[in-house]
C-alpha positions as protocol buffer text, in pm:
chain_id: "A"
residue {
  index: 1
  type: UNK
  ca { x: 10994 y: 10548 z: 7466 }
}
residue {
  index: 2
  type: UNK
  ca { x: 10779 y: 10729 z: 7750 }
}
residue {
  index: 3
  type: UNK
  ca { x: 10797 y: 10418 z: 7918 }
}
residue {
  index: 4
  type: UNK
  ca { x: 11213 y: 10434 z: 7950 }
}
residue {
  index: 5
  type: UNK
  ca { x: 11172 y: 10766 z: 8015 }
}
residue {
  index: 6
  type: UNK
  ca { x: 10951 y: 10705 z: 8310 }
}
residue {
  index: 7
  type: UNK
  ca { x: 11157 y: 10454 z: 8444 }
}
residue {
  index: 8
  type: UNK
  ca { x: 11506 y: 10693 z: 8431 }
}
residue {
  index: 9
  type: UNK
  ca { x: 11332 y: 10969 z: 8609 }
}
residue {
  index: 10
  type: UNK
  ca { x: 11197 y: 10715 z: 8867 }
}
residue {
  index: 11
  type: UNK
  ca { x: 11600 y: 10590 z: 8891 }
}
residue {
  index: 12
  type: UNK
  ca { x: 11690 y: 11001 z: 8943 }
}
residue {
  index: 13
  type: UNK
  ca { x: 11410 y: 11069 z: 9178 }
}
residue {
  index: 14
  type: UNK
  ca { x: 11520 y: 10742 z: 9433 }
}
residue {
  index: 15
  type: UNK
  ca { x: 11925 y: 10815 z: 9376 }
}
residue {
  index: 16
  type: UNK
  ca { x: 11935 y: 11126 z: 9368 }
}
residue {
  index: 17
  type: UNK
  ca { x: 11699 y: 11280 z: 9515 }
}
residue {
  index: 18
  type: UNK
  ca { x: 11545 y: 11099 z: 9820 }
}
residue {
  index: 19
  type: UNK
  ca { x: 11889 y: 10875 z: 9852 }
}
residue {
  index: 20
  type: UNK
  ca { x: 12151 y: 11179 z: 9807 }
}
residue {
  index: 21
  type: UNK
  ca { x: 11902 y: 11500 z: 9927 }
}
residue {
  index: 22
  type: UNK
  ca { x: 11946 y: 11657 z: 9589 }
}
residue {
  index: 23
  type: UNK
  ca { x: 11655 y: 11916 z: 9606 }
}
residue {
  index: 24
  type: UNK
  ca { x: 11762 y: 12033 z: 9277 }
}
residue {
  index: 25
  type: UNK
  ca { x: 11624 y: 11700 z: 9109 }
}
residue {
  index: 26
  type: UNK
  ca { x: 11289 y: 11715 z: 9273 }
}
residue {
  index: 27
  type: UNK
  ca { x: 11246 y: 12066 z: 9152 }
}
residue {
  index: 28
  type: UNK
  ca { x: 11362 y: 11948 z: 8808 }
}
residue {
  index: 29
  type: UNK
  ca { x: 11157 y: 11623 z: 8782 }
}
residue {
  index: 30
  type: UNK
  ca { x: 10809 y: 11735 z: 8990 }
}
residue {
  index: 31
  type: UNK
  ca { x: 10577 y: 11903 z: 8867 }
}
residue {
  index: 32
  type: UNK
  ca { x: 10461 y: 12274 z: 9050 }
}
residue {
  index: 33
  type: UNK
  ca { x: 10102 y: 12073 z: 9070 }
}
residue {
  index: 34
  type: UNK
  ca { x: 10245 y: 11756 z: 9225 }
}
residue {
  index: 35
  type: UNK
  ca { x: 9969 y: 11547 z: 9447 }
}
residue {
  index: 36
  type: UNK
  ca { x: 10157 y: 11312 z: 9734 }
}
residue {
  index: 37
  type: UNK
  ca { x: 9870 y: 11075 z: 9787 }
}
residue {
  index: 38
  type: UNK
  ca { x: 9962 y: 10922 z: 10106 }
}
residue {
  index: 39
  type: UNK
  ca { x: 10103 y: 11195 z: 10330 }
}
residue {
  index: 40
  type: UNK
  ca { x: 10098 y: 11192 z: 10802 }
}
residue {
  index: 41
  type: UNK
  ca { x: 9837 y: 11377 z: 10949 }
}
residue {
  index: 42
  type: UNK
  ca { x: 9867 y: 11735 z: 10922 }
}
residue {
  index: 43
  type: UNK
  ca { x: 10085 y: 11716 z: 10596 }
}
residue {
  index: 44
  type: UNK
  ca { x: 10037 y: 11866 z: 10321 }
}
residue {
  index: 45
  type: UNK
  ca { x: 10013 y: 11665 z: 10016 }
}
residue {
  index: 46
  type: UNK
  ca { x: 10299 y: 11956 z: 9769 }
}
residue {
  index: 47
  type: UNK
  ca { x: 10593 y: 11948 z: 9602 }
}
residue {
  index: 48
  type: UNK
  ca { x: 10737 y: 12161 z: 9882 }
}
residue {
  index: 49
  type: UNK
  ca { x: 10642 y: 11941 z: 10169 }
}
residue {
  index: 50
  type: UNK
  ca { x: 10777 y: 11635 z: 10000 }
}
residue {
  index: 51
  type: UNK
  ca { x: 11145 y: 11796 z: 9995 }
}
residue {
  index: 52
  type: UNK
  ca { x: 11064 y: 11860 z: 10335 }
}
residue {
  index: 53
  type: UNK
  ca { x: 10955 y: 11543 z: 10438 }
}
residue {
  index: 54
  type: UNK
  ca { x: 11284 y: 11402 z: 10243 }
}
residue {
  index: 55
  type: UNK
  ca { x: 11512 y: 11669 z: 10403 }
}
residue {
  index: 56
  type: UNK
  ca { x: 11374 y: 11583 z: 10738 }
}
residue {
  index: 57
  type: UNK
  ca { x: 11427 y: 11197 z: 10710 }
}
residue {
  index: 58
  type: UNK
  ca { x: 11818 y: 11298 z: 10592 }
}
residue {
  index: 59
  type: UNK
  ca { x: 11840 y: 11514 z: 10881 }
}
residue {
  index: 60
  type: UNK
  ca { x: 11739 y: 11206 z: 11126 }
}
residue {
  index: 61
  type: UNK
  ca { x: 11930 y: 10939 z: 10947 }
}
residue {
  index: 62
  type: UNK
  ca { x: 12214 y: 11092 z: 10797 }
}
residue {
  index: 63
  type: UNK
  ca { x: 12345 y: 10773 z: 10654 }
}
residue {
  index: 64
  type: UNK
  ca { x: 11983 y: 10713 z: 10471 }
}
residue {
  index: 65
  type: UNK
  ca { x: 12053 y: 10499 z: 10185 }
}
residue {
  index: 66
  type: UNK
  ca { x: 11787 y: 10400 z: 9948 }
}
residue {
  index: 67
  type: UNK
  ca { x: 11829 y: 10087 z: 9738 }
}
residue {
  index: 68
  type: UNK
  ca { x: 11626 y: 10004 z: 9453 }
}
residue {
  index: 69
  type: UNK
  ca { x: 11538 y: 9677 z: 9457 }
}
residue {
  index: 70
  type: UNK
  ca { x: 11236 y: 9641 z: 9118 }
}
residue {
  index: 71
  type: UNK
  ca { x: 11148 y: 9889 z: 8877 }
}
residue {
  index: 72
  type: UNK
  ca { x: 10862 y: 9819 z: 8651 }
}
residue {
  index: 73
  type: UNK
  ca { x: 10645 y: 10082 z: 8420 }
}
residue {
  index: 74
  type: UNK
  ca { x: 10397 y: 10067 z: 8170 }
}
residue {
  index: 75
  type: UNK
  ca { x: 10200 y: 10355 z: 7989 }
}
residue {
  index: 76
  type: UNK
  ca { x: 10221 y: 10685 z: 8248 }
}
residue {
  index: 77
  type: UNK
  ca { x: 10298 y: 10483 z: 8583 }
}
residue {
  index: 78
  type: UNK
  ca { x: 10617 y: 10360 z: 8747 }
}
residue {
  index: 79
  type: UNK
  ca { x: 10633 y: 10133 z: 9030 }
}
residue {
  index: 80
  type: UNK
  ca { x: 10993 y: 10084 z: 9220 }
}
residue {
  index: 81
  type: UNK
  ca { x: 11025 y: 9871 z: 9560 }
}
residue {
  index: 82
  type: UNK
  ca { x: 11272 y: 9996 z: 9790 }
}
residue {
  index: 83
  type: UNK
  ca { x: 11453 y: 9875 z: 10103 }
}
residue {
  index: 84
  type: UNK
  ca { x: 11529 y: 10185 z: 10308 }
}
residue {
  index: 85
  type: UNK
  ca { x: 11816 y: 10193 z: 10580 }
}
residue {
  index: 86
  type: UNK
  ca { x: 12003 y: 10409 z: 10800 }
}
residue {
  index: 87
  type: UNK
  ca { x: 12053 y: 10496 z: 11166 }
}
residue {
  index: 88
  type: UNK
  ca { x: 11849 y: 10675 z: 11367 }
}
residue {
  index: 89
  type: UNK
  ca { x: 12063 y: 10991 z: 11501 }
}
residue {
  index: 90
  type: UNK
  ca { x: 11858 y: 11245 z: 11510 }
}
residue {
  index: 91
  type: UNK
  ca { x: 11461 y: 11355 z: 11606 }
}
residue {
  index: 92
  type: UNK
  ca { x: 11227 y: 11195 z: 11359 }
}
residue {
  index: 93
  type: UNK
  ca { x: 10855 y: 11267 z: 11353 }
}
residue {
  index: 94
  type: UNK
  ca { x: 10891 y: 11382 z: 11784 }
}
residue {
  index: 95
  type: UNK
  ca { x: 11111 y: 11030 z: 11798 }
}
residue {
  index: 96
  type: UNK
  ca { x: 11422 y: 11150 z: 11997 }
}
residue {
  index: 97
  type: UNK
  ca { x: 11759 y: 10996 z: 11791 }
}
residue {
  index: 98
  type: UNK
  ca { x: 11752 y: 10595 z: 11917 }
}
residue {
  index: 99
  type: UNK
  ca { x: 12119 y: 10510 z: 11761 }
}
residue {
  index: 100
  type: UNK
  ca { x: 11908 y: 10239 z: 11600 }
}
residue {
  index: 101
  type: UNK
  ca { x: 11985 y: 10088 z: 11235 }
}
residue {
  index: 102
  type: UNK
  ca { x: 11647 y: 10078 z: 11033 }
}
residue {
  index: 103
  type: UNK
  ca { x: 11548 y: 9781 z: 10693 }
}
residue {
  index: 104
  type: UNK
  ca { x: 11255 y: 9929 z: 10558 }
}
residue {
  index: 105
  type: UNK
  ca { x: 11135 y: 9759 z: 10261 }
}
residue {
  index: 106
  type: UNK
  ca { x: 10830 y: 10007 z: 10063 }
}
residue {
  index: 107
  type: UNK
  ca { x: 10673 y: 10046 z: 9729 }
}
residue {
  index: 108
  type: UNK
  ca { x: 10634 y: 10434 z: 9547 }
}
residue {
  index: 109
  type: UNK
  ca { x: 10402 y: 10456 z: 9254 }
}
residue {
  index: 110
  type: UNK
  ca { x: 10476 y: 10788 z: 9071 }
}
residue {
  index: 111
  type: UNK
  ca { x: 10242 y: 10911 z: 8746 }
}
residue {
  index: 112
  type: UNK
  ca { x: 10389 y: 11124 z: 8468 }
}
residue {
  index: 113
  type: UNK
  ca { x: 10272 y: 11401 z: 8255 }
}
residue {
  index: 114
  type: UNK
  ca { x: 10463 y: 11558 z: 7998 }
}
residue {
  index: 115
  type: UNK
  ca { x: 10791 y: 11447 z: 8133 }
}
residue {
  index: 116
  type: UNK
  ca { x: 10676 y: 11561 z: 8518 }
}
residue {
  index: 117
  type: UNK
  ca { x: 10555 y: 11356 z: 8782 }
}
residue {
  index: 118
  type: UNK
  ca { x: 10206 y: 11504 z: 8859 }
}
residue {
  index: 119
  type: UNK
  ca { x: 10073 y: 11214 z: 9154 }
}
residue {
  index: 120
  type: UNK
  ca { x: 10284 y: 10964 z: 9432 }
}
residue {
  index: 121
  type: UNK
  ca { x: 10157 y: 10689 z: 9597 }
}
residue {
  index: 122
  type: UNK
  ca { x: 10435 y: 10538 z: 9876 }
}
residue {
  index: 123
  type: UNK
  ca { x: 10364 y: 10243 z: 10105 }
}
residue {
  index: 124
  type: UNK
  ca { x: 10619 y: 10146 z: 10378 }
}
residue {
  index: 125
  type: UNK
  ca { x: 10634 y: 9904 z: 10650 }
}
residue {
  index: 126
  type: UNK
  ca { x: 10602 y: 10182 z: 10888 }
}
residue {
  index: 127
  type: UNK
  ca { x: 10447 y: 9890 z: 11154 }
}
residue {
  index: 128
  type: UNK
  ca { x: 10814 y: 9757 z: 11102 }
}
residue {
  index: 129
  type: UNK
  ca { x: 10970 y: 10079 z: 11108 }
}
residue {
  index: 130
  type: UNK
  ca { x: 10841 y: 10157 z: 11437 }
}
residue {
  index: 131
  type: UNK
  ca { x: 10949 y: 9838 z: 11547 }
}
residue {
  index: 132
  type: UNK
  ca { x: 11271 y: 9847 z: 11497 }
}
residue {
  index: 133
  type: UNK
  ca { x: 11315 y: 10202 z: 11668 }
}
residue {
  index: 134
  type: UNK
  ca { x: 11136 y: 10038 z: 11991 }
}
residue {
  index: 135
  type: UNK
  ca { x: 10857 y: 10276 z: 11945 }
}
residue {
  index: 136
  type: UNK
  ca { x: 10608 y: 9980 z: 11940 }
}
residue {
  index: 137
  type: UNK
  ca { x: 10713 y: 9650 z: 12081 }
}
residue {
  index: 138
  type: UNK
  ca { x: 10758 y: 9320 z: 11874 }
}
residue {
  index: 139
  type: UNK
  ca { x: 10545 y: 9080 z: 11978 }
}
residue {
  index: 140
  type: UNK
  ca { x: 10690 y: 8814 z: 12226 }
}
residue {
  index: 141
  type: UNK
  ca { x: 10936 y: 9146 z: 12324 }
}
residue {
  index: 142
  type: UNK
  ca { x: 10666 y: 9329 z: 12560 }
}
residue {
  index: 143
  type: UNK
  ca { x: 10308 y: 9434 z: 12506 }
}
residue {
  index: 144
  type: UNK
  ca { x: 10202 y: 9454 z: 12200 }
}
């Protein structure tokens, strides 16, 4: 049953919390000791600064929607791929607001103790990303 479990608090976490901003659900569903694996430079790898991070990415694409596109778990790991999408309205990361829609596909592992997830592991086509808010040109499109 820890397996179902998994998966409906990884379903919560991606609706509700990082697609809707619903702080209340991270607080819920993290654990105090939560470990972000993969963070930017200069970010700390907390429960706190994940909200943050989320919060921030709302703030710049106030439209974010995150659709959940695979879900699989076994033992005390889940694994969802996402496509991530939104337009680009406000500052993101010292990116001034482009007006540009994003299509980010990614992958988030999350582990889970005692009904908390303790670790996250995310992996986005930031390369992509970048692209398609002109940041970095697309090949054929400019230097690259």
């Amino acid at each position: 049953m820890a397996v179902e479990e998994n998966k409906a608090m990884m379903r919560r976490l991606i609706e509700e919390f990082i697609d809707k901003g619903d702080m209340a659900v991270a607080d819920e569903l993290i654990a105090t000791d939560f470990i972000n694996h993969i963070v930017p430079p200069g970010m700390m790898c907390d429960r706190e600064s994940l909200k943050q991070s989320i919060a921030d990415s709302r703030s710049a694409f106030p439209d974010l929607h995150v659709t959940l596109e695979d879900l699989i778990a076994e033992g005390d790991k889940s694994v969802a791929r996402v496509r991530i999408r939104g337009t680009h309205l406000g500052d993101f990361m010292g990116i001034p607001a482009t007006g540009k829609q994003i299509d980010v596909p990614g992958i988030t592992i999350l582990r889970f103790v005692e009904g908390k997830v303790v670790e996250r592991w995310n992996i986005n086509d930031d390369l992509g990303f970048m692209r398609q808010l002109g940041v970095i040109p697309t090949p054929g499109q400019g230097e690259a």
